[in-house]
C-alpha positions as CSV (number, residue, x, y, z in Angstrom):
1,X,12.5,-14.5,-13.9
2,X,11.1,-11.6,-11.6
3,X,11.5,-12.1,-8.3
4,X,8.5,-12.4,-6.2
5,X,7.0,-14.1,-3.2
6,X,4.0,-15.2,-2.2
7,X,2.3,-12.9,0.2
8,X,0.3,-15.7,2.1
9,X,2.8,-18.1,2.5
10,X,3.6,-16.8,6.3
11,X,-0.3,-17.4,7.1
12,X,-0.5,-20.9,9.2
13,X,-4.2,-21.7,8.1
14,X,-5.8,-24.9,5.9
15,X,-6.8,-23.9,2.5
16,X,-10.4,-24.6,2.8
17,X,-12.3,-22.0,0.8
18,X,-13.0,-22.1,-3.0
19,X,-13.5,-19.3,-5.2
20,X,-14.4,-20.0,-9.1
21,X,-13.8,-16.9,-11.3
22,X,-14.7,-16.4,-14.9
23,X,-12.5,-14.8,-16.9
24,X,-12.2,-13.2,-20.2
25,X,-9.2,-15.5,-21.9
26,X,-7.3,-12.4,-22.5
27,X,-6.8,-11.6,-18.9
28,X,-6.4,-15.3,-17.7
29,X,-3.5,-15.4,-20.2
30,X,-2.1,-12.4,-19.2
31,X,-2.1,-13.8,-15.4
32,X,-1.0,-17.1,-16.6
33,X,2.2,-16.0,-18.4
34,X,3.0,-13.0,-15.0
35,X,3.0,-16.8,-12.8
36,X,5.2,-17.8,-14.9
37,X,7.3,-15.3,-15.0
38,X,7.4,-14.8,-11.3
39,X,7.8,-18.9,-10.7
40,X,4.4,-19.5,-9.1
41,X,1.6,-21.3,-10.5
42,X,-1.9,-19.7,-11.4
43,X,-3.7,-20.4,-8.3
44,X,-0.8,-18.6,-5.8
45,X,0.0,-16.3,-7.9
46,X,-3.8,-14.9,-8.0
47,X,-4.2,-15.5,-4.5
48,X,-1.1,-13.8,-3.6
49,X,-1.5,-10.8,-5.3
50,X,-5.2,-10.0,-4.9
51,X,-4.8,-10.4,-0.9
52,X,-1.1,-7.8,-1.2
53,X,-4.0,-5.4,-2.8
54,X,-6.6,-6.0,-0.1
55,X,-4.2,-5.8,2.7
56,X,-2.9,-2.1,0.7
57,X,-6.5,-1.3,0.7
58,X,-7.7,-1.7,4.2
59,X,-4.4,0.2,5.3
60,X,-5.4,3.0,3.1
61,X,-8.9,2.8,4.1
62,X,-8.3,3.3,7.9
63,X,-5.5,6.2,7.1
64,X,-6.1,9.6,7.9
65,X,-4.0,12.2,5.8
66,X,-4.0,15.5,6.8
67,X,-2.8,18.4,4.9
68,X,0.2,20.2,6.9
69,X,-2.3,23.0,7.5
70,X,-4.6,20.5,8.9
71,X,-2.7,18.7,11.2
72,X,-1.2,21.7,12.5
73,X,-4.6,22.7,13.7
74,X,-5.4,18.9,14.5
75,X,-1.8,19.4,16.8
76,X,-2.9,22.4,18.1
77,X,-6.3,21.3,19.1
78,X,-5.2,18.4,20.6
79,X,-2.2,20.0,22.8
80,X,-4.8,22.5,24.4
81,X,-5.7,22.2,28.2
82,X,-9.4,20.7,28.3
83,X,-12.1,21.8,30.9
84,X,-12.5,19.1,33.1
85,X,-15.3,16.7,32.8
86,X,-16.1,15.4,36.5
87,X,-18.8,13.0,35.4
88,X,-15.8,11.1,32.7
89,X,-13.3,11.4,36.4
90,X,-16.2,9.4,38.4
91,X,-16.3,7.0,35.0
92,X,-12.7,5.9,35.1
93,X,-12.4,5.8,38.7
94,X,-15.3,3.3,38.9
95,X,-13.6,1.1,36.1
96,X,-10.3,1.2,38.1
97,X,-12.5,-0.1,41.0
98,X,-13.8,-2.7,39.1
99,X,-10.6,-4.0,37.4
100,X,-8.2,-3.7,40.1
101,X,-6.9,-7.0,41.5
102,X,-8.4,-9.0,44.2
């Protein structure tokens, strides 16, 4: 058996959503016989691995990669002095003043 877990385990939550798929019998045999191999039945197993991919894609979705080039000039932008902006000063004063406590 390959070893694998089930990614949703760790998630403390009632399972109170349903989701009916139709598949072609082809593919629902070829995820029926990778649960088996893996020990899980059909239902964790599909669950499991379509919400490892989700979880990839979001995490690649809100990554930024920059060429070395790139970030170099990202670095180099970002480590330059700024002109000051007095009216973004008077902006986080007044939300200091407003959140400091009583």
């Amino acid at each position: 058996m390959i070893p694998s877990a089930d990614s949703t385990a760790g998630i403390q939550e009632p399972k109170s959503f349903r989701k009916d798929l139709r598949l072609k019998p082809s593919v629902m045999e070829t995820i029926e016989a990778a649960a088996r191999a893996v020990g899980m039945d059909t239902s964790t197993f599909i669950t499991s691995v379509a919400y490892r991919e989700a979880q990839a894609i979001e995490t690649a979705h809100h990554q930024s990669l920059l060429t070395d080039q790139a970030f170099d000039r990202f670095a180099d932008v970002i480590d330059k002095q700024g002109a000051g902006n007095d009216a973004l000063a008077r902006l986080f004063q007044r939300r200091s003043e407003l959140l400091r406590d009583a």
